[in-house]
Structures are given as C-alpha cells and as structure tokens.
C-alpha positions in Angstrom: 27.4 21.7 -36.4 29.1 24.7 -35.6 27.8 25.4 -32.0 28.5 21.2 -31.5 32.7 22.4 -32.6 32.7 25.6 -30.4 31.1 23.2 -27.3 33.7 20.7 -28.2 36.4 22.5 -27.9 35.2 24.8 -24.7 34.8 21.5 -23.1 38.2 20.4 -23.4 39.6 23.4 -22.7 37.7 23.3 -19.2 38.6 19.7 -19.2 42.5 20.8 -19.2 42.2 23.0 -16.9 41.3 21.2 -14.1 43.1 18.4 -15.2 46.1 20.2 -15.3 45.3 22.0 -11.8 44.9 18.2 -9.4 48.3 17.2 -11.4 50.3 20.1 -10.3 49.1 20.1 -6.9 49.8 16.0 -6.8 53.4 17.2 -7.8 53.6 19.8 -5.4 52.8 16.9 -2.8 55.5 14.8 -4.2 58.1 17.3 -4.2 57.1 18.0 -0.1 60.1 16.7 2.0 58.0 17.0 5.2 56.1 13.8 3.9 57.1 10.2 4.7 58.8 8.5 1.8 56.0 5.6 1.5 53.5 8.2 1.0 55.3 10.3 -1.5 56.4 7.0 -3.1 52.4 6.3 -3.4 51.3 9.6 -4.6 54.4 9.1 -7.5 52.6 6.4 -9.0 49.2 7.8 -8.7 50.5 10.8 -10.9 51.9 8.4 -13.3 48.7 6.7 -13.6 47.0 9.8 -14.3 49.6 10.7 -16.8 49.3 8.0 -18.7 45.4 8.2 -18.8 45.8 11.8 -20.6 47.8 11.5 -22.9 45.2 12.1 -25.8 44.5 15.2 -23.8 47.1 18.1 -25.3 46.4 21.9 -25.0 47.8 21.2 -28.5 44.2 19.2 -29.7 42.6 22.4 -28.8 41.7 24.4 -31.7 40.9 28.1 -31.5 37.6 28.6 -33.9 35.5 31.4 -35.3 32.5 32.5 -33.0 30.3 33.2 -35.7 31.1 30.5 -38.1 33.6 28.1 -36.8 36.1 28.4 -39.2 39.5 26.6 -37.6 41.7 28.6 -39.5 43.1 31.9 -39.4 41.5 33.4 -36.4 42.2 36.5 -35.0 43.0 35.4 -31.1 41.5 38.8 -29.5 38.3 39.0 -31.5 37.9 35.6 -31.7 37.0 35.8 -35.2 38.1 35.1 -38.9 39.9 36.4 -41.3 36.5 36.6 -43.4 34.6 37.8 -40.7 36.8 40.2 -39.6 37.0 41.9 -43.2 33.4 41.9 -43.1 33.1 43.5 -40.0 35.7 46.0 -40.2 34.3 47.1 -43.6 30.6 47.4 -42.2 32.4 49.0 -40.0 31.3 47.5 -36.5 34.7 47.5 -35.5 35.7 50.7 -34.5 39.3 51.9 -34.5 40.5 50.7 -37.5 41.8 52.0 -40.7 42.3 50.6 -44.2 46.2 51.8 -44.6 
C-alpha cells in the first residue's frame, strides 16, 4: 500500500510536469505576433480544450509523503521523511549534524 501511494503520487507529479511544459509552450505560441491570426486564434482554443481536460490535475492534489512509511503528514521536505521517522533517526543517530538543544 505504501509503495502503490509513493508511485501514485511520483506519477502525477511527472504527469504535471509535462503537462504543464506543452501548455506553456502552446502559450508562448499564442502570445507570438509573427503568427497569422487564424492560427493563433486555433491554437487559443486548443489550449482551452486542454485546460479544461486538467482541471482535476492541481500541483495542489499532490501530496508530499514519508519514504519509509508513507505517512502524508508532517514531512520534513529535505529528508523526505516524518516527524516519527525523523526522531527515530536522529536519536539512533544516522543523521549526522544534529543536536538535541
């Protein structure tokens, strides 16, 4: 279950990526004043098509999980870890560096 969440949301992160990437170089077409009108006119609608299509698809749907257990909450961005399994890390001390203050 957890590898299935963690390939869930890699997969939609990859997903928004490219996404994202054809729908800012369709508006970098549009905003091209070398192009006829017609075309830029049809290339306008196109992108409005496609932005309709994703709008289920939000960098906000995207959640940030544990590597080790999945957890959704509370992770530590950089480590990519939880709260738990950064305590139990840091006190087994395989994370080097830090101090109990």
């Amino acid at each position: 279950m957890i590898n299935y969440l963690n390939c869930k949301d890699k997969t939609r992160r990859l997903f928004f990526v490219k996404k994202l990437k054809t729908i800012t170089y369709l508006k970098a077409f549009l905003n091209d004043t070398r192009l006829k009108f017609k075309s830029r006119f049809l290339l306008k609608v196109c992108v409005e098509q496609r932005v309709l299509r994703l709008n289920n698809l939000s960098i906000s749907k995207i959640r940030n999980r544990c590597t080790e257990t999945g957890r959704p909450r509370f992770i530590i961005t950089f480590l990519g870890l939880s709260r738990a399994q950064f305590k139990k890390r840091a006190s087994s001390r395989f994370l080097f560096g830090l101090q109990k203050r």
